[in-house]
C-alpha positions in Angstrom: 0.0 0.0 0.0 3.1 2.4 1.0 4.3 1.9 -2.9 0.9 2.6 -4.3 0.5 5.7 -2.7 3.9 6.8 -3.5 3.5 5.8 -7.1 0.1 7.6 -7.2 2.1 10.6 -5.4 4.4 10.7 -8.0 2.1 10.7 -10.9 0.6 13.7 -9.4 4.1 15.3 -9.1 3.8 17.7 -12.3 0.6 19.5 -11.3 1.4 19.9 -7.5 5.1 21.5 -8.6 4.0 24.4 -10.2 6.2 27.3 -11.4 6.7 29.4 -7.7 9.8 31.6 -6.3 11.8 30.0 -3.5 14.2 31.8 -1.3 17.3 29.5 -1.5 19.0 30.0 1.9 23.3 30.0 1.3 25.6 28.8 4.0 29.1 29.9 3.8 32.4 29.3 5.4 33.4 33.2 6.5 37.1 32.7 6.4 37.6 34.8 3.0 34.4 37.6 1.6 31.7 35.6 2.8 30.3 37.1 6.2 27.3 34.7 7.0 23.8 32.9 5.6 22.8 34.2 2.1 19.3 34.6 1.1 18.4 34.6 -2.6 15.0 33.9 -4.5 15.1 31.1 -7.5 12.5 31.5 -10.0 11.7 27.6 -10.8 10.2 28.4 -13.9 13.7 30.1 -15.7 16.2 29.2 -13.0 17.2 33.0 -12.0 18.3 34.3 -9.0 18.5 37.4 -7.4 19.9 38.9 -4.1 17.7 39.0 -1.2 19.6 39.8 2.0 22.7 38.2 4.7 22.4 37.6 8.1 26.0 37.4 9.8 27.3 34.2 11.7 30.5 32.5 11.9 31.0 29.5 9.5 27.4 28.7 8.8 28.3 25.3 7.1 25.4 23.7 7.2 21.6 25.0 7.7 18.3 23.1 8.9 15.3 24.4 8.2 12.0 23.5 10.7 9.4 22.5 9.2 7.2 25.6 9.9 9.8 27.1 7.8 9.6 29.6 10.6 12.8 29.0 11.7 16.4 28.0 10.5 19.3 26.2 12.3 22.8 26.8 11.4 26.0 24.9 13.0 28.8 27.6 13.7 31.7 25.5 12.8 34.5 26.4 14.6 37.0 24.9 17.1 38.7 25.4 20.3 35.5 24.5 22.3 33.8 27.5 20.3 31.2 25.0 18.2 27.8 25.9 18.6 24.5 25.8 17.1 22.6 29.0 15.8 18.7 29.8 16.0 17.2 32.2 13.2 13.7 33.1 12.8 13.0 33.4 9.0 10.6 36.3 8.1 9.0 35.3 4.4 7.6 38.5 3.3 10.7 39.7 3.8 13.4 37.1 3.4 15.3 38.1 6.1 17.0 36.3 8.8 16.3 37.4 12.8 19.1 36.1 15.0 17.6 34.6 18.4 20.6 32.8 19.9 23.1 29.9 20.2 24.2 27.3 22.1 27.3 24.7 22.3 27.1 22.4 19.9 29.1 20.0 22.7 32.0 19.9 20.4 34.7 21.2 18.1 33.5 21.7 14.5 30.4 21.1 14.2 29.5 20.4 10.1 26.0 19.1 10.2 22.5 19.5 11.8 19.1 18.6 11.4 15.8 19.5 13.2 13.0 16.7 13.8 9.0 17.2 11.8 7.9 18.3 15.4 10.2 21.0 15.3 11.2 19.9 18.9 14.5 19.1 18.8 17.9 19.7 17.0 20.6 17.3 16.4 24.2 18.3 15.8 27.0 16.2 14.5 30.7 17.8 15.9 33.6 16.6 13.3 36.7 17.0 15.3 34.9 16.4 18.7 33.9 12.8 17.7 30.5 13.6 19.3 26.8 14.5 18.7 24.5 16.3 21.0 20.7 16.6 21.1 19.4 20.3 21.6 15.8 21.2 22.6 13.9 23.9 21.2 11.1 26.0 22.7 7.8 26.8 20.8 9.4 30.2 20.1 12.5 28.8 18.0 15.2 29.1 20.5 17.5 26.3 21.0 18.2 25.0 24.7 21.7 24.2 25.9 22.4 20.4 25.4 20.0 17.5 26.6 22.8 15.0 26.1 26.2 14.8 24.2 27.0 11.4 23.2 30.9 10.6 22.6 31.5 7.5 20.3 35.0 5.9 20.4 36.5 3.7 18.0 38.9 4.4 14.9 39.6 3.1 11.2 42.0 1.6 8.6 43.5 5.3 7.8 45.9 5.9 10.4 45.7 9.8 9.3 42.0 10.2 8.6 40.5 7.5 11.5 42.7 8.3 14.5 39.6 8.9 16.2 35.4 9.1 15.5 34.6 12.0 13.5 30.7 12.7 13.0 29.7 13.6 9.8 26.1 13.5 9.7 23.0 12.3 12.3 19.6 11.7 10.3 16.2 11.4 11.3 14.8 8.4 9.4 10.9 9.2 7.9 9.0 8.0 10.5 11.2 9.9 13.3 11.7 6.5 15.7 15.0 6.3 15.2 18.3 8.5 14.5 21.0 7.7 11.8 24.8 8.6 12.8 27.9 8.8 10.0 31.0 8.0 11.8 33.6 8.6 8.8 36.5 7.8 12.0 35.3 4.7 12.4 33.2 3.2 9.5 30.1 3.3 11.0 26.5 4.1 10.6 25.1 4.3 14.2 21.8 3.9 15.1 19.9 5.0 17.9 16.2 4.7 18.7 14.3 8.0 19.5 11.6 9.4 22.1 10.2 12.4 20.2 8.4 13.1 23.9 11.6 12.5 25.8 14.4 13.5 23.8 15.9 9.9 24.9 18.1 8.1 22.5 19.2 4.4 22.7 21.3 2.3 21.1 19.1 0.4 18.5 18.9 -3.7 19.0 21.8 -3.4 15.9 23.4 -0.7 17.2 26.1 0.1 13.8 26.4 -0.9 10.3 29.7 -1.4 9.1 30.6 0.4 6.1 33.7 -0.3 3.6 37.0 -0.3 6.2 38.5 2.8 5.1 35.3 4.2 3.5 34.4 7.3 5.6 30.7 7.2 6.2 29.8 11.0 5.1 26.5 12.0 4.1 23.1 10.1 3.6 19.6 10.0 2.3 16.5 8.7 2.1 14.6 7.5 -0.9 10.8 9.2 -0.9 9.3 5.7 -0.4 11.1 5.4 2.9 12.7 1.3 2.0 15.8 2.6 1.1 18.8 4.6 2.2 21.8 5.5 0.9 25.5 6.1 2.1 28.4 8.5 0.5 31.8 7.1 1.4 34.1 10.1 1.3 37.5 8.2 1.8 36.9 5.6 -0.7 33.7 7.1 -3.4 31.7 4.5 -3.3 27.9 5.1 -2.5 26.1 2.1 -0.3 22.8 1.1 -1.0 20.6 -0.2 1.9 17.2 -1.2 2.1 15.6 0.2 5.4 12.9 -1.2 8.1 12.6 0.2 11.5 16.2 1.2 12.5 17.3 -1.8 10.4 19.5 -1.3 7.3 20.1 -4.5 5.0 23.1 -4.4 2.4 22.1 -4.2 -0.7 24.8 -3.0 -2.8 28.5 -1.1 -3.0 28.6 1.1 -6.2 31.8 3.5 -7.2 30.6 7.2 -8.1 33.9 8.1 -9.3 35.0 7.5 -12.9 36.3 4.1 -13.5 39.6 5.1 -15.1 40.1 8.2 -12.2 43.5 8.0 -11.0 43.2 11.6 -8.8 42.8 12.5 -5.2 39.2 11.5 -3.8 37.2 13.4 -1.8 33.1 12.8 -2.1 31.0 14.7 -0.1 27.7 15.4 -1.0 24.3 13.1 -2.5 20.6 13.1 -2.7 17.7 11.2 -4.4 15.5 13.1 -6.9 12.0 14.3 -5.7 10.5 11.4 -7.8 12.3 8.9 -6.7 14.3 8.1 -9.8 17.5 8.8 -10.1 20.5 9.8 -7.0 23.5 12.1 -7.6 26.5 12.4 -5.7 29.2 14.8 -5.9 33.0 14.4 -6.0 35.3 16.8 -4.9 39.2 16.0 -5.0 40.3 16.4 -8.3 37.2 14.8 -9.9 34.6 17.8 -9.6 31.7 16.4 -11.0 28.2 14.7 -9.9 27.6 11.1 -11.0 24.2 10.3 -11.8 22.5 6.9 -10.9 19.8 5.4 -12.2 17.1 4.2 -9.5 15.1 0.6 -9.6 12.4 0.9 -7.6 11.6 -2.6 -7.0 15.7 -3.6 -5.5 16.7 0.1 -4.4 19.9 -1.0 -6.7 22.1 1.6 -8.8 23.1 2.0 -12.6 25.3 4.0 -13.3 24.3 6.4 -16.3 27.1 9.3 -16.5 29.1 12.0 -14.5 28.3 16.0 -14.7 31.5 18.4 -14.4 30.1 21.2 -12.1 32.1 23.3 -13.8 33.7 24.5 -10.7 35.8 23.6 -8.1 35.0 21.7 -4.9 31.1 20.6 -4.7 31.0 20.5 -1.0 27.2 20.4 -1.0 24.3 21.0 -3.6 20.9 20.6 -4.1 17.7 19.9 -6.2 15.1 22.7 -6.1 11.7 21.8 -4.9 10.1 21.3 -8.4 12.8 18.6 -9.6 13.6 20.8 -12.8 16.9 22.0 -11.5 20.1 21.2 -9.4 22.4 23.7 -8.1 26.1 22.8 -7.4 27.7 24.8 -4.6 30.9 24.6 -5.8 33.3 25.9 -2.6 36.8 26.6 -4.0 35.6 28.5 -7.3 33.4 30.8 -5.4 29.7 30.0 -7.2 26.7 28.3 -7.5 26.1 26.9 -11.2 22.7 25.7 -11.9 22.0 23.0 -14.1 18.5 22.0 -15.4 17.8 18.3 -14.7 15.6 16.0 -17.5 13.0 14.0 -15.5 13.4 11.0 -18.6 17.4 10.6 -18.1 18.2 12.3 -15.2 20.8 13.6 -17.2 21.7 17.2 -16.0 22.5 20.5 -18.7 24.5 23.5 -18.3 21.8 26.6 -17.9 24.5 29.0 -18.1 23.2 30.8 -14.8 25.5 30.9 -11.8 25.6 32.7 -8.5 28.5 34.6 -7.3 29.2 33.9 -3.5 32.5 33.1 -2.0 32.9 29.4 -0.3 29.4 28.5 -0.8 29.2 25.0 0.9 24.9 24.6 2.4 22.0 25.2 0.1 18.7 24.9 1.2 14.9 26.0 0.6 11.9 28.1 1.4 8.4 28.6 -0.7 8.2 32.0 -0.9 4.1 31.9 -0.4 
């Protein structure tokens, strides 16, 4: 029955994404021009841009936005026991971001965090801490210091890279019972279950999934039928394919998404699954710079290849597929822009729009309807 509806979902897909502005909500690192959070509106209809406004904050690497879209979460990703979490309150007549306040994220460098549907609490993963910690938020949007900081221990294969855990990510799955944790120290997916009253996290019955030794668990995401998940390795490029029940992840498959005849530095970051369902793109960084483009069966969760995208750029710490599925935007961090692409819904195939935004060290994109 979960298929059906999806299927039925996705057949209605073209009328419910109708041409709309977005404000597409920039995170930066502010060690060179950049000074905080950018705000631009995308038209989804022609793929332009233009300006809207900044709000200032120290290395907002990665963004969350509730689900109210009332308020946005950045990390403030910076060491020496400064790493914190940042509460915004989003104005959308305006576009403008209000600063409420901030709280320690637990740990040093903090690169990723997420807020749950209930718009309760916020989870932050802390890189060089090899920690994550669990914020509350009150019904105004302000974050609460720490409910609990939980230290992993462990390390990997690379003695240079897995001295020690390093969080990359932590991940609500869709139904919100349980917590997904990239350990790229360690090789590791960690799972926790989750009290949405509480706050209370424990370690699932299968507490980790072992990834590739020397892998480096990064990012991941969900497919939109909620049966399978899916793992960037940044260490080694490969993307894992899982199929997903209840806090339980089942191998399905280990895939490369860098070129076969590649002989450069590797460094993937970034990937996500298309709105309908049909294809997932990953990005590679190193010398690579490009997205590779997989093909999605719906009935094994498996991936085909069908082709790499240069992002034509430097560095794709991070991009993005607009709301409507017509476009992805590559925020490409060491060539200072965001290039835009318009994607084909029959191939998945992805085609230069010529359109690009200007921003120094873009590295978080992320969206608003503007009405």
């Amino acid at each position: 029955m979960k298929k059906l509806l999806f299927n039925l979902f996705m057949m209605t897909l073209p009328v419910l994404a109708i041409s709309q502005e977005y404000y597409l909500l920039i995170g930066t690192y502010t060690s060179g021009k950049s000074e905080g959070i950018y705000v631009y509106k995308f038209n989804s209809a022609t793929g332009d841009t233009s300006f809207v406004s900044m709000a200032p904050v120290s290395n907002p690497s990665y963004l969350a936005v509730a689900r109210n879209k009332k308020y946005v979460y950045s990390v403030m990703e910076d060491g020496e026991d400064k790493g914190s979490v940042a509460a915004f309150e989003f104005d959308k007549k305006t576009g403008t971001l209000k600063f409420l306040n901030k709280q320690s994220s637990g740990g040093d460098h903090p690169c990723y965090v997420s807020i749950n549907e209930s718009g309760k609490w916020v989870t932050v993963a802390n890189y060089s801490g090899g920690n994550f910690s669990l914020l509350g938020v009150s019904p105004d949007g302000f974050l609460r210091s720490a409910e609990r900081t939980i230290n992993l221990s462990g390390n990997g294969p690379d003695k240079q890279r897995q001295d020690k855990p390093h969080v990359h990510s932590t991940v609500f799955d869709p139904k919100e019972k349980h917590l997904l944790v990239q350990d790229l120290g360690t090789d590791r997916i960690n799972v926790y279950t989750f009290d949405d009253k509480t706050g209370e996290l424990k370690e699932a019955k299968k507490p980790y999934v072992a990834a590739n030794p020397g892998g480096g668990p990064r990012h991941i995401d969900f497919h939109p039928n909620g049966d399978y998940v899916y793992l960037m390795e940044e260490m080694s490029g490969h993307v894992n394919a899982y199929a997903y029940n209840k806090g339980n992840l089942q191998f399905l498959q280990t895939i490369s998404a860098v070129k076969a005849d590649y002989k450069g530095a590797i460094g993937s970051a970034d990937l996500h699954v298309s709105p309908d369902g049909k294809f997932l793109y990953a990005s590679n960084r190193g010398d690579e710079n490009d997205i590779a483009i997989f093909a999605i069966d719906r009935s094994t969760g498996k991936l085909t290849l069908k082709g790499h995208q240069s992002v034509l750029g430097r560095t794709p710490r991070n991009f993005s597929i607009d709301p409507t599925g017509r476009y992805l935007l590559s925020a490409n961090q060491n060539s200072n822009d965001i290039v835009i692409f318009k994607r084909d819904p029959e191939t998945g195939l992805l085609i230069d729009t010529g359109k690009k935004i200007l921003i120094d060290k873009p590295v978080c994109l992320k969206w608003i309807a503007v009405k």
